[in-house]
C-alpha positions as CSV (number, residue, x, y, z in Angstrom):
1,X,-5.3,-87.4,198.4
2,X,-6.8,-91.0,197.6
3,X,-4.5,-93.3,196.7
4,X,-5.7,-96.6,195.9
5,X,-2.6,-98.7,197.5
6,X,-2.7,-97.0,200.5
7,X,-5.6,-98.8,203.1
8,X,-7.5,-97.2,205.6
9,X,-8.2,-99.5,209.1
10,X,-12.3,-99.5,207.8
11,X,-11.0,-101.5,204.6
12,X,-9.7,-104.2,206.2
13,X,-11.7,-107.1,205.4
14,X,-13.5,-109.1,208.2
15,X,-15.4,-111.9,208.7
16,X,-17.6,-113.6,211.8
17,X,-15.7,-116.8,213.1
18,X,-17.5,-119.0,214.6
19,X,-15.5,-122.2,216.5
20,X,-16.4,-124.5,219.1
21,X,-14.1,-123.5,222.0
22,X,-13.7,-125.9,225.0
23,X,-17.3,-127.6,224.1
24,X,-19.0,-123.5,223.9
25,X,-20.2,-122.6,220.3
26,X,-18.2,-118.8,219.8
27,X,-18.2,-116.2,217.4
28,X,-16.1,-113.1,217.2
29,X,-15.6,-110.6,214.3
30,X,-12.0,-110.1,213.1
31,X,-9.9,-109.0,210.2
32,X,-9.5,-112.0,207.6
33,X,-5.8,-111.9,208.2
34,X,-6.0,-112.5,212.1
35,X,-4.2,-115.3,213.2
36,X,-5.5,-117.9,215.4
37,X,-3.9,-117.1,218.5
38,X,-4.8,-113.6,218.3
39,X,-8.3,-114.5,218.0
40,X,-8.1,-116.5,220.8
41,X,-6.6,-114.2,223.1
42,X,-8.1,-110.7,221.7
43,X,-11.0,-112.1,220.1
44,X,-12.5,-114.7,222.6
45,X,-10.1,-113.8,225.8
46,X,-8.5,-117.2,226.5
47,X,-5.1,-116.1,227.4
48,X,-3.8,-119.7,228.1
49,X,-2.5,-119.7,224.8
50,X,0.9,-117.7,224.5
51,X,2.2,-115.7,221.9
52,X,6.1,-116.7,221.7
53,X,8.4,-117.1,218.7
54,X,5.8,-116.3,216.1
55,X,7.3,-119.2,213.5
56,X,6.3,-122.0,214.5
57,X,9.6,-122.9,216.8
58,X,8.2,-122.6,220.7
59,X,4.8,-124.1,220.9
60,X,3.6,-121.5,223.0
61,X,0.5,-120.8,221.1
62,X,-0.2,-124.7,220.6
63,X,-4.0,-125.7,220.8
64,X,-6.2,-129.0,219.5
65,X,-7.6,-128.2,216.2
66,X,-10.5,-131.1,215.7
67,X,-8.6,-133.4,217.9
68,X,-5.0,-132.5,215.8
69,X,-2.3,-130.5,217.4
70,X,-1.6,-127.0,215.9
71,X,0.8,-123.9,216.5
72,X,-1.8,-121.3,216.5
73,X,1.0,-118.6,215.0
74,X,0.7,-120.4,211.8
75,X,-2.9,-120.6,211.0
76,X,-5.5,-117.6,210.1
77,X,-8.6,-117.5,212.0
78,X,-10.7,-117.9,209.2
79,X,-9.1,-121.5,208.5
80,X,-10.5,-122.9,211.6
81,X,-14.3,-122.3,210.9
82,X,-16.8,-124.5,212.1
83,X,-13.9,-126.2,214.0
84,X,-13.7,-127.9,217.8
85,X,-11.0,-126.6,219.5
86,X,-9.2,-127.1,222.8
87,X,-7.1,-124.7,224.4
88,X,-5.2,-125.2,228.0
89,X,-8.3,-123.8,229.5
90,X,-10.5,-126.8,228.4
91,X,-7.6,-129.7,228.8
92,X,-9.2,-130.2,232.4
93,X,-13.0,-130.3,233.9
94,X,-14.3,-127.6,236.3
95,X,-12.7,-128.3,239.9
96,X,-10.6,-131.4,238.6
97,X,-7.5,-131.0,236.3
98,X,-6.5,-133.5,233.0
99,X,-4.4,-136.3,234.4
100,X,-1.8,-134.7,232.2
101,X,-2.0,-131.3,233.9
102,X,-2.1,-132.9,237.6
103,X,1.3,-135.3,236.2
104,X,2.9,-131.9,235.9
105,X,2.0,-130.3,238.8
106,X,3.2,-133.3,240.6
107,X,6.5,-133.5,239.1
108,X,7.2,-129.9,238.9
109,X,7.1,-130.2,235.3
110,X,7.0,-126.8,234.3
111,X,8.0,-123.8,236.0
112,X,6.9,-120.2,234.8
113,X,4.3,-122.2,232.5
114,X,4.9,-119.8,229.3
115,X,6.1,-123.6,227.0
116,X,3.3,-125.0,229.1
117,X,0.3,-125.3,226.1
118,X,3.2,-126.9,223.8
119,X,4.3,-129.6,226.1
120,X,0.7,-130.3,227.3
121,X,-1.0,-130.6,223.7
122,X,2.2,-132.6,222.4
123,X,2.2,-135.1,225.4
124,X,-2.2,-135.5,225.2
125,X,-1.2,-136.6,221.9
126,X,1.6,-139.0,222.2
127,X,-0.4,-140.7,225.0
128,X,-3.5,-141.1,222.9
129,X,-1.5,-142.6,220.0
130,X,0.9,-144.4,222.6
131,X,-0.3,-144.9,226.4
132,X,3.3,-146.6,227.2
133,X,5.7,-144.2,226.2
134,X,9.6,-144.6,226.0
135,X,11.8,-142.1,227.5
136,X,13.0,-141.2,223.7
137,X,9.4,-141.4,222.3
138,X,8.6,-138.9,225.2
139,X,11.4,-136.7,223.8
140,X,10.9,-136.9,220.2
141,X,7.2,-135.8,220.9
142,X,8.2,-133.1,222.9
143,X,11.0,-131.9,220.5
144,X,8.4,-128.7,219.0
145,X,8.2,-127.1,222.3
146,X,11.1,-124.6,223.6
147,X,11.6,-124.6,227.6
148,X,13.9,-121.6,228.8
149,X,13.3,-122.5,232.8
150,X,14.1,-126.4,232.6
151,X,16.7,-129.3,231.8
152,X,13.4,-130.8,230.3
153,X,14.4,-134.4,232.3
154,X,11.1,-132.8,234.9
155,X,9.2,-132.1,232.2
156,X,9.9,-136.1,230.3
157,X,9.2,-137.4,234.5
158,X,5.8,-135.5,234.0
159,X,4.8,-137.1,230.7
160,X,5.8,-140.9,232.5
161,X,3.4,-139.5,235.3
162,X,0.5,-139.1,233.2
163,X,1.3,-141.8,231.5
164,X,0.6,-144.3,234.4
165,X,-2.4,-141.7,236.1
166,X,-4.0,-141.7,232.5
167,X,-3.9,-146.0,232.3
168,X,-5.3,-145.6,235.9
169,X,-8.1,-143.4,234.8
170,X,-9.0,-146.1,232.1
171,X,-9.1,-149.2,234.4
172,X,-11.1,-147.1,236.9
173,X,-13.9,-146.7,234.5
């Protein structure tokens, strides 16, 4: 019997997406209705980026989109052709981490790492768009990302952290 609602796994539509990943031109085959965090993780293997609420709500699955922030549960692969984008993998260099990454190691700033992405990507951004943070511009930044192992007061220390090894960076160079 051939009924013509009824779809078969070889009539799935798919494309070739091709992304710059962490600075590496990639390309992976997937169904058009992937999302981008599966085609991250299944696709290209980057498991830094987590799967969590699947709404929008944790920021698990957040990545760098082109220099923008974005919860990769939200957006189809297909959206991001031809993009840059940065996962956790690529926030640091090979053998040194981001300032950001090394603030929240030092502070203890996360603990099983799963919000980790989130609170990363959403502090990068703050401090790009304001290197002096307040304590409730630290907070309003963070307030996408869902923590279920901290109070969140280590995780604001972190961002002060990087703040301060981030304007140390700049006067270095």
């Amino acid at each position: 019997m051939n009924d013509a609602n009824s779809a078969t796994e070889d009539s799935v539509p798919t494309r070739r997406i091709q992304v710059t990943v962490n600075g590496d031109a990639r390309q992976a085959e997937c169904p058009d209705r992937t999302l981008l965090v599966d085609f991250l993780r299944h696709n290209l293997g980057l498991k830094g980026t987590h799967v969590g609420c699947m709404n929008g709500d944790c920021g698990a699955c957040t990545v760098m989109v082109n220099g923008e922030v974005f919860k990769s549960c939200l957006v189809l692969a297909p959206a991001v052709e031809g993009a840059e984008i940065t996962t956790v993998e690529g926030l640091g260099c090979p053998g040194r981490l981001h300032p950001i990454q090394e603030a929240f190691w030092d502070k203890d700033g996360f603990q099983c790492g799963f919000c980790l992405p989130g609170h990363l990507f959403a502090a990068l951004k703050l401090l790009e768009e304001t290197p002096r943070p307040t304590g409730g511009e630290i907070r309003e930044a963070l307030a996408g990302n869902l923590c279920r192992c901290t109070g969140y007061e280590k995780i604001v220390e972190s961002v002060k952290a990087a703040s301060a090894l981030m304007a140390k960076d700049t006067t270095e160079t």
